[in-house]
N, C-alpha and C positions, 0 to 999 in steps of 0.2 A: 792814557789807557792802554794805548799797543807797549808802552814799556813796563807798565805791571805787570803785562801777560805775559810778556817776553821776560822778564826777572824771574817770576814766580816757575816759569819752566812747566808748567801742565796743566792742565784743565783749567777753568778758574768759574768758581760763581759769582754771582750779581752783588753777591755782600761782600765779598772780598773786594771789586770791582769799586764799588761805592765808599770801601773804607781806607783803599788808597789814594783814592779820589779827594777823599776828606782831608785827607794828610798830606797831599801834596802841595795846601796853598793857593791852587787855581781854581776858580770860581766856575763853576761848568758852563759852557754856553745854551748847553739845551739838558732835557732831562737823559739820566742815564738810558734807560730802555731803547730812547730815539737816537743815540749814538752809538749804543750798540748795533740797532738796525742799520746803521747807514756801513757801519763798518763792514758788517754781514753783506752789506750790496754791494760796498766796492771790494769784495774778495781779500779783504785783509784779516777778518775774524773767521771763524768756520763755528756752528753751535754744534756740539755733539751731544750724546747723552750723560755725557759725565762731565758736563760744559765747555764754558768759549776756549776756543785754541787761536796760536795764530795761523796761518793759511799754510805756511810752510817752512823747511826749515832756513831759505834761504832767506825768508823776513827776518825770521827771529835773529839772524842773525844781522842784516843792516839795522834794526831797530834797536838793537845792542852796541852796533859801531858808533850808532849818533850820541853818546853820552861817552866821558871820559870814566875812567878806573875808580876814579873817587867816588864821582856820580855813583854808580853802579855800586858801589858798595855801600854808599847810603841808600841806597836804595834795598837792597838785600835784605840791610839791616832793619829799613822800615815794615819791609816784607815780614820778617823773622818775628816783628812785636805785634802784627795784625793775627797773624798765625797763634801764636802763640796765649794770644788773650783771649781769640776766638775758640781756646781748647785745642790745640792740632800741634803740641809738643814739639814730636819727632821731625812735622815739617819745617816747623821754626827754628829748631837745633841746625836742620839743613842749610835753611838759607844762612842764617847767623856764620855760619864755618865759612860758606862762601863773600863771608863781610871782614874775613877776617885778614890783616890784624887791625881790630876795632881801638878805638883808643879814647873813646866816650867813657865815662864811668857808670853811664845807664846801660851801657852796653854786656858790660862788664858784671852788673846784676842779673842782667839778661839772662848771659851764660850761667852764672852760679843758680841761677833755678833753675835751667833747664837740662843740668844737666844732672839732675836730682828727680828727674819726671822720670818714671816709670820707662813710660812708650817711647823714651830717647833710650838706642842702643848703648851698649859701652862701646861699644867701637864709634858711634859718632859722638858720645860725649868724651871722649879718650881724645880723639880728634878735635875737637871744640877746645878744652882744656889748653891743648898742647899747641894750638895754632893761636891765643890768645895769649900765650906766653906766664909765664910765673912776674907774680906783683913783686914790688919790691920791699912793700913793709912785711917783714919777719912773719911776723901773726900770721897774716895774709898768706904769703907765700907756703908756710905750712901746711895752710887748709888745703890751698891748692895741689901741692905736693901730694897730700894725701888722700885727695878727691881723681887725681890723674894716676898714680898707682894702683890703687882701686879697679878703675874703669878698664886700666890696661889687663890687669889681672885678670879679670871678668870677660875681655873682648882677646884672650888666648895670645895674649904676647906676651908675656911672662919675662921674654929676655928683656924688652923695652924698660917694663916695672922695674928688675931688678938694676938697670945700668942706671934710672933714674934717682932710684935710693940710694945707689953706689958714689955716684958722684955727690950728692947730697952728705953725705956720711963722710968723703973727702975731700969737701968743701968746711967742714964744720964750721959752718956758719951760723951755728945758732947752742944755745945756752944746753947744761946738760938734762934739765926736762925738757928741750925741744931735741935732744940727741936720742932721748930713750923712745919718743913718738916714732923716728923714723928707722930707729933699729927695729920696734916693733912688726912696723910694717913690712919691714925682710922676712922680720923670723911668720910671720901672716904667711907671706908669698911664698917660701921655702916649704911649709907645712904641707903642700900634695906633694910637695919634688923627694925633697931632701931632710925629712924629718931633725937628722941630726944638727945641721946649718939651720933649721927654723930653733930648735933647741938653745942652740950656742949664740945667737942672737939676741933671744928673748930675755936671754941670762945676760949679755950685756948690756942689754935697757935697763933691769934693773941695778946694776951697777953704777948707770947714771943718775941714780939718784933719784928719780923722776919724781913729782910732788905726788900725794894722795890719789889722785884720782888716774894718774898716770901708771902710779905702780898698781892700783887694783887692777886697770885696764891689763897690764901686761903679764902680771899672776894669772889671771883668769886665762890668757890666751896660751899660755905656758903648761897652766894644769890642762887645758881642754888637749893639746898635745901629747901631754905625757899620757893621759887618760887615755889618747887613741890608740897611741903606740906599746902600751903598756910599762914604761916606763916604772922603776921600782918605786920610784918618789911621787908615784900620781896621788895615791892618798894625801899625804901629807902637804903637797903642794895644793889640792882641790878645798883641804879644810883651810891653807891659808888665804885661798883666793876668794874663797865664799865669808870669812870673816872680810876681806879687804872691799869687798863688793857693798857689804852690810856698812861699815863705816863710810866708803866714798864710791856709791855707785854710780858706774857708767852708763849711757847710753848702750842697751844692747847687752851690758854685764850679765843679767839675770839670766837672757837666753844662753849667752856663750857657758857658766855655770852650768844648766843643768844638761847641754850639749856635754860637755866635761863628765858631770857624773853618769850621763848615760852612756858614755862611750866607757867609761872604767864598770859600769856596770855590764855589758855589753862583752868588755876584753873579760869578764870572769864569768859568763856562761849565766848571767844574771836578766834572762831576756823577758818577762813579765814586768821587774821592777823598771830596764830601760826603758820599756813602753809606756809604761806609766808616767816617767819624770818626763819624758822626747811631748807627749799626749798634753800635761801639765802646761807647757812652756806656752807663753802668749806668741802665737805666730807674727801678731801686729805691731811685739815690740824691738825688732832686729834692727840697728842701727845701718842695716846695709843690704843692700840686695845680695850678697856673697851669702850673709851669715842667712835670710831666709831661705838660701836655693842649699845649703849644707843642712839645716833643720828639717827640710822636707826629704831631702835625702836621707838621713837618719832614719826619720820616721818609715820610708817605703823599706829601708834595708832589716830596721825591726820586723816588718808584716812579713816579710820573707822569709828571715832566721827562723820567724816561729812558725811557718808553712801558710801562712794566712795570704794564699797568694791572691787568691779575687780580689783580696783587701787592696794588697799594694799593687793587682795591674788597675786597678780604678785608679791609684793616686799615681800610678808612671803616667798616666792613658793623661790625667788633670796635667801635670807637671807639663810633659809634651808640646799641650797645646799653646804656655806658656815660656815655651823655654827660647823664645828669643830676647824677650823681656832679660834674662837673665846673661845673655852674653853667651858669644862663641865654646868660651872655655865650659860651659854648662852643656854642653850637645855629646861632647865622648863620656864625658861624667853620667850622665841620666841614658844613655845608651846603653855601657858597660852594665850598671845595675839592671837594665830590662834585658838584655841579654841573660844574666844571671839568673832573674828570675825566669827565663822561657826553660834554662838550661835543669832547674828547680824541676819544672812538672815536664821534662821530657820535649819540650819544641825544637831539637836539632837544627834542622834545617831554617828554620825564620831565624834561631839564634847566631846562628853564622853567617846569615847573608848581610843582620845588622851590622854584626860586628866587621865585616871584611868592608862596608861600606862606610863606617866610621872610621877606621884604619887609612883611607886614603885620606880624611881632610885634614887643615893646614898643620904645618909641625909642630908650632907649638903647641897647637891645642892635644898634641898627645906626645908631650914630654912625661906626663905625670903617673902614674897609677892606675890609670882610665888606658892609657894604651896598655899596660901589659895583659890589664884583665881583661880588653879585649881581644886582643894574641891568645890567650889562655883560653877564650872561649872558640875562638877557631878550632884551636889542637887538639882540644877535647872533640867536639864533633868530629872531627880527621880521624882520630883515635875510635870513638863509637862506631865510625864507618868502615873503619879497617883499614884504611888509608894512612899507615903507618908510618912508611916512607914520605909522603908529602909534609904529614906532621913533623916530622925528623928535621927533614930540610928549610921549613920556616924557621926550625929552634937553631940554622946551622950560626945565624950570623946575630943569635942573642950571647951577652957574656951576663949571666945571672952572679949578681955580689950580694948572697943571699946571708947575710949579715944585720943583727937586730942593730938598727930601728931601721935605717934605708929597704936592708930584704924585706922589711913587710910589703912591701911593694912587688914583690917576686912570690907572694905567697901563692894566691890564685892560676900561677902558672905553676907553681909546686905540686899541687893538686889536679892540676889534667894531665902531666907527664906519668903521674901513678899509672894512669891507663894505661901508657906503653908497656906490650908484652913483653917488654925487654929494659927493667925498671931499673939495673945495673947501670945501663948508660946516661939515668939520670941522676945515681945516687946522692952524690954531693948536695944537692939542691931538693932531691925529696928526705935527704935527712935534716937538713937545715931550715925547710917547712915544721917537720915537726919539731924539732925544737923550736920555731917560735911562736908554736902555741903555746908554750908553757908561758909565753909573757903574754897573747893576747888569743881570744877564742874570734872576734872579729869575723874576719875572712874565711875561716874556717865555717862557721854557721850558714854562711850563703847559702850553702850547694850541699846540700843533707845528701847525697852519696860522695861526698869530696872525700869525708873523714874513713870509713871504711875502704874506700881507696888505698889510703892511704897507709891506714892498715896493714892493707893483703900487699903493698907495696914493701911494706918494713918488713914484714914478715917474708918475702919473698928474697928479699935482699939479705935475711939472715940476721937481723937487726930484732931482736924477740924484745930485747928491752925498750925501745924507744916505740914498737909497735903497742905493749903494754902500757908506757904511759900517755899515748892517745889517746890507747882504750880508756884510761880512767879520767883522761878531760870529758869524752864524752859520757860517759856515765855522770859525773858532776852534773853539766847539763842537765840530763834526763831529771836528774834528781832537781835543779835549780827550779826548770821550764814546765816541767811534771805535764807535760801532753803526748798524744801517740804517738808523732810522729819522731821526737826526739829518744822517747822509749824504746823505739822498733829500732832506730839507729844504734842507740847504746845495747840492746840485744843480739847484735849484729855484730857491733867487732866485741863482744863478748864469746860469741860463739867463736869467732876468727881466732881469738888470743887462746879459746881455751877447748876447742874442739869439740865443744857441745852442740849436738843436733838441737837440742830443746830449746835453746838461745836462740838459734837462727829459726826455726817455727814460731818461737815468739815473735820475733823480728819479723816475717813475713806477714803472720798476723795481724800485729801492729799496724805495720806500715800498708796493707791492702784497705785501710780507712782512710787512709791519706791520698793526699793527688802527686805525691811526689813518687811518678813512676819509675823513672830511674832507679834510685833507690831499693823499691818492693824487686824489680829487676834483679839488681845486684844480690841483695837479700835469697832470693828463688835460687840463682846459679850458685851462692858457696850452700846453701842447702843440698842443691843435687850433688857438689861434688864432698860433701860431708862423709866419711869415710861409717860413721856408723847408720846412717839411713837406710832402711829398707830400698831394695832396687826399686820396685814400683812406685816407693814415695819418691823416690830421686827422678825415676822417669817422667813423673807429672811434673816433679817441679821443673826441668829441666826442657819440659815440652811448655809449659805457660813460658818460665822464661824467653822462650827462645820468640812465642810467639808476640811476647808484652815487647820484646825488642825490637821486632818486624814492626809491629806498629808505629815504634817511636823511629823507626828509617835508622835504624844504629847497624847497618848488615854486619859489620863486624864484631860485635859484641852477639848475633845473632848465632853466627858461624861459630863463635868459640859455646856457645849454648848447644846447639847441635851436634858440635865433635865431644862436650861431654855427655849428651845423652847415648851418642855411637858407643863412646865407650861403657857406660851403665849397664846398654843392652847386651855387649861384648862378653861385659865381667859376668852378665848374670848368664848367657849362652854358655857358658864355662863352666861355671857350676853346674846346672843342669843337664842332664842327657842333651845329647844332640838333637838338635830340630833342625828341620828342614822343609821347602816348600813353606806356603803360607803359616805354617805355625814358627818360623823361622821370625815373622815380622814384627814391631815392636806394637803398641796398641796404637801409636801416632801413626804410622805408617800404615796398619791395618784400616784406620779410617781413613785415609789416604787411598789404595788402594782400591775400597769399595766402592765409594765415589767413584774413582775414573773406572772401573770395570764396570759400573752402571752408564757409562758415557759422559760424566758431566768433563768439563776443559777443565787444563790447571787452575787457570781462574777463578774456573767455580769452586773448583775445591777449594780455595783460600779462601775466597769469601764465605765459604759454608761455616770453615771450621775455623775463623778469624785469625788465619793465618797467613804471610806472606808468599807471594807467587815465587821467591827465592826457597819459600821452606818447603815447598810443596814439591819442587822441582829436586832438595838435596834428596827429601822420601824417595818419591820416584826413583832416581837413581839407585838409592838403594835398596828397592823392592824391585827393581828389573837384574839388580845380584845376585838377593837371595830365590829369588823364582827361578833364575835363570831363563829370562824372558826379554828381548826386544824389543816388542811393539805393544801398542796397546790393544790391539786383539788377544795375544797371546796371554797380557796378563788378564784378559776376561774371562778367556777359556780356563787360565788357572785357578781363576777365583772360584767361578763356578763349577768348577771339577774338587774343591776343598772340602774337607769334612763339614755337614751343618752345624757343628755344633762349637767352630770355632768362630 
């Protein structure tokens, strides 16, 4: 009994207790209960609330010396099948690795279920797999291969996966439909890294030949590829994989299929129908835990493109709670996306602290597309903040090789650098964004102010054609998606491309039904700075902007809202006779003024008028210029000495 507890390493109950009891062949001398007690009285067990332990750890340890290596790993192993049957997966996967190397062939069953249980990590089935070693009949060793690639992919070693299908590949040790299985599995594991290496892979499985149901499998996973990346062959390739599917379906075929067409529907601005086929697809039938934790991604990245964010922070909030289930590599993956979606309705700060927190963990897990886009979501914030230089210096020691298909992976940081007021030193890379929207709309729908960014960034840069054919991907959109929030956007860089006040009014409109604040934001400031706007109406917008940005903590995007309302009020002091004294002040600053000349603190003024205690303080300043006043007495006495009637 003291060496089950000691095996088993923790707590233990009475059924555990009695079932290695059962299984050890010795006949008990008294009942269970009554030996437990005596054990309890000579200090060798302890009962706690979460049960028997042993007394301490320097028991556990002479009660481990009295049995040899063998012993002890039969024993592990008996551990590992009581577990296991008793429902308790993950503990059994544990002990079992510590039985290992097993060389029972029940042993060997063992592992091959367990490590297909849900509640068993990939990183402890990766480990399980890999410390049992590869069988030696062909068939066998395939499965296995392909079940330890897998797990490793899933548990963020990615270098491990790929040097194991490496040396398998030249080894060629097996027939050319067992050579196209394990090419597949490259061009699998390449598909977050290296799109173009998952491509050239995929294409050499099938040049093995591979039988029926091998070349469906690999069509399908080639279209689903081409389809994300935008590939000019995704059509033609998706109609041959969906015939290849129909005559020799795969396990899993049908979901990877309409993952395929929804990501080609998706790259063309097509985001109703993608929701539909992603919605369609049987969640229950995915041959793998990869392909369900990419299907649920899909599906949250849909809710988002089309503004539906309650929708998809309900299924990140679900996803979350399971995402261990799903392996290491699943943590910067389903980050990055809620990041994006915070960075959607304006959450700055929660969006940045995720993302700089998922940046620190292990390396491989943010080789892929998940670390850039979380990089992308820091600089953007840095950027909203005004924190230009800090952003600068994170991008010093990136080299962006913003080239289709790999740059898609560099899209999303494409897209926050627009923000830098100095959009010349990102050129290369925000021109080579928008060019690869013309292959895939993707990335670009996440972050509904990404595209008008990027806009005013081309247009900035002097680049009027390439800012023009953004504009008319997003206008597609609007027309595919047909809801506000895509409408308000495509009004937006219509107004940018073509100088129309009425576009951007639209656009604000629009978009102030939506929760994508940022956006209504962005929308407000090129309205104020619209050159044929009435001053007043410039001045309102130019005052909600400033104050919608203060809300979302962006002070830098707030600051540049302010110096264009300074100057609105400037341009219209120009025109008009000179004023001076309190008719000098703008109407944001006029209510500013009243307040504190009635006594209330800056404070209160922001909270009166839902404005930040930054903006209230830049007024101030500039109503103690135009008054020609120092303290706040003095601007009481001015107020109250002003015409009534102003």
């Amino acid at each position: 009994m003291l060496l089950a507890v000691a095996v088993a390493d923790a707590p233990c109950d009475g059924w555990f207790l009695d079932q290695m009891l059962a299984r050890s062949g010795h006949e008990p001398v008294r009942p269970l209960d009554a030996t437990v007690a005596a054990l309890i009285a000579a200090d060798l067990l302890v009962d706690t609330p979460v049960g028997l332990r042993l007394a301490s750890p320097e028991l556990r340890d002479a009660v481990l010396g009295s049995v040899t290596p063998s012993e002890r790993r039969a024993l592990h192993e008996t551990v590992a099948v009581v577990l296991a049957e008793a429902g308790h997966p993950a503990q059994a996967a544990s002990q079992m690795l510590r039985a290992m190397p097993l060389a029972s062939a029940a042993a060997r069953t063992a592992v091959a279920r367990l490590v297909t249980e849900p509640a068993v990590s990939p990183t402890l089935a990766a480990d399980l797999l890999l410390a049992g070693g590869a069988p030696d009949e062909p068939a066998a060793r395939l499965d296995w291969l392909i079940a330890t690639a897998d797990n490793l992919f899933l548990a963020a070693r990615l270098t491990e996966a790929l040097a194991l299908l490496h040396d398998e590949v030249t080894a060629d040790r097996y027939g050319p439909h067992q050579r196209a299985v394990v090419l597949d599995r490259m061009g699998a594991c390449y598909a977050s890294q290296r799109p173009s290496l998952s491509m050239a892979y995929l294409e050499r499985a099938l040049e093995q030949h591979p039988d029926a149901a091998g070349r469906s499998w690999v069509l399908t996973m080639l279209a689903e590829v081409a389809a994300r990346y935008g590939h000019r062959d995704a059509g033609r390739l998706l109609v041959e994989a969906e015939r290849a599917q129909a005559t020799a379906p795969t396990a899993g075929g049908a979901v990877q299929v309409a993952m395929a067409r929804a990501a080609g529907a998706t790259a063309s601005g097509h985001l109703p129908r993608a929701g539909r086929i992603l919605r369609a697809a049987d969640a229950a039938e995915p041959a793998a835990r990869s392909q369900l934790l990419f299907l649920r991604v899909d599906r949250i990245a849909n809710d988002i493109s089309r503004g539906r964010f309650a929708e998809a922070r309900t299924a990140l909030d679900a996803l979350i709670t399971e995402i261990d289930t799903f392996g290491v590599a699943a943590r910067p993956l389903v980050t990055a996306l809620d990041c994006v979606a915070r960075l959607a309705v304006g959450e700055f700060s929660e969006a940045e602290a995720r993302a700089r927190l998922a940046l620190k963990g292990p390396g491989d897990a943010r080789l892929d597309g998940a670390r850039l886009s979380l990089l992308a979501t820091v600089v953007e914030v840095l950027l909203h903040r005004g924190e230009v230089t800090v952003a600068r210096a994170l991008l010093a020691s990136e080299q962006p090789a913003p080239h289709w298909p790999d740059g898609m992976q560099w899209y999303r940081l494409g897209c926050a650098v627009a923000g830098d007021p100095e959009p010349q030193r990102h050129g290369a890379l925000i021109r080579a964004t928008i060019d690869m929207t013309g292959r895939s709309l993707a990335q670009l729908l996440l972050v509904p102010h990404g595209g008008p960014r990027l806009v005013r960034a081309a247009l900035a840069l002097g680049d009027a054609a390439r800012a023009q054919a953004l504009a008319n991907h997003l206008k597609r959109v609007a027309v595919r998606t047909n809801d506000r929030l895509w409408r308000g956007v495509a009004h937006h860089v219509d107004g940018l491309t073509t100088g129309d006040p009425g576009a951007l009014r639209t656009a604000v409109a629009r978009l102030r039904t939506t929760s994508a604040r940022p956006a209504l934001a962005d929308a407000l400031l090129d309205l104020a700075r619209s050159p044929g706007v009435p001053a007043p109406e410039a001045l309102a917008a130019s005052e909600s902007c400033a104050a919608l940005f203060a809300r979302l903590g962006a002070s830098g995007d707030e600051d540049q809202a302010l110096r264009v309302n300074r100057a609105i009020s400037d341009r219209d002091l120009n025109r008009a006779p000179a004023r001076s004294g309190v008719d000098a002040l703008t109407p944001a600053e006029a209510r500013v003024a009243e307040l504190l000349a009635r006594g209330a603190t800056k404070q209160q003024a922001a909270s009166e008028l839902f404005l930040s205690f930054h903006t209230v303080d830049t007024h101030l300043r500039a109503i103690y210029g135009k008054l020609g006043v120092r303290s706040r007495v003095a601007l009481a006495r001015a107020w109250d000495a002003r015409d009534p009637g102003v």
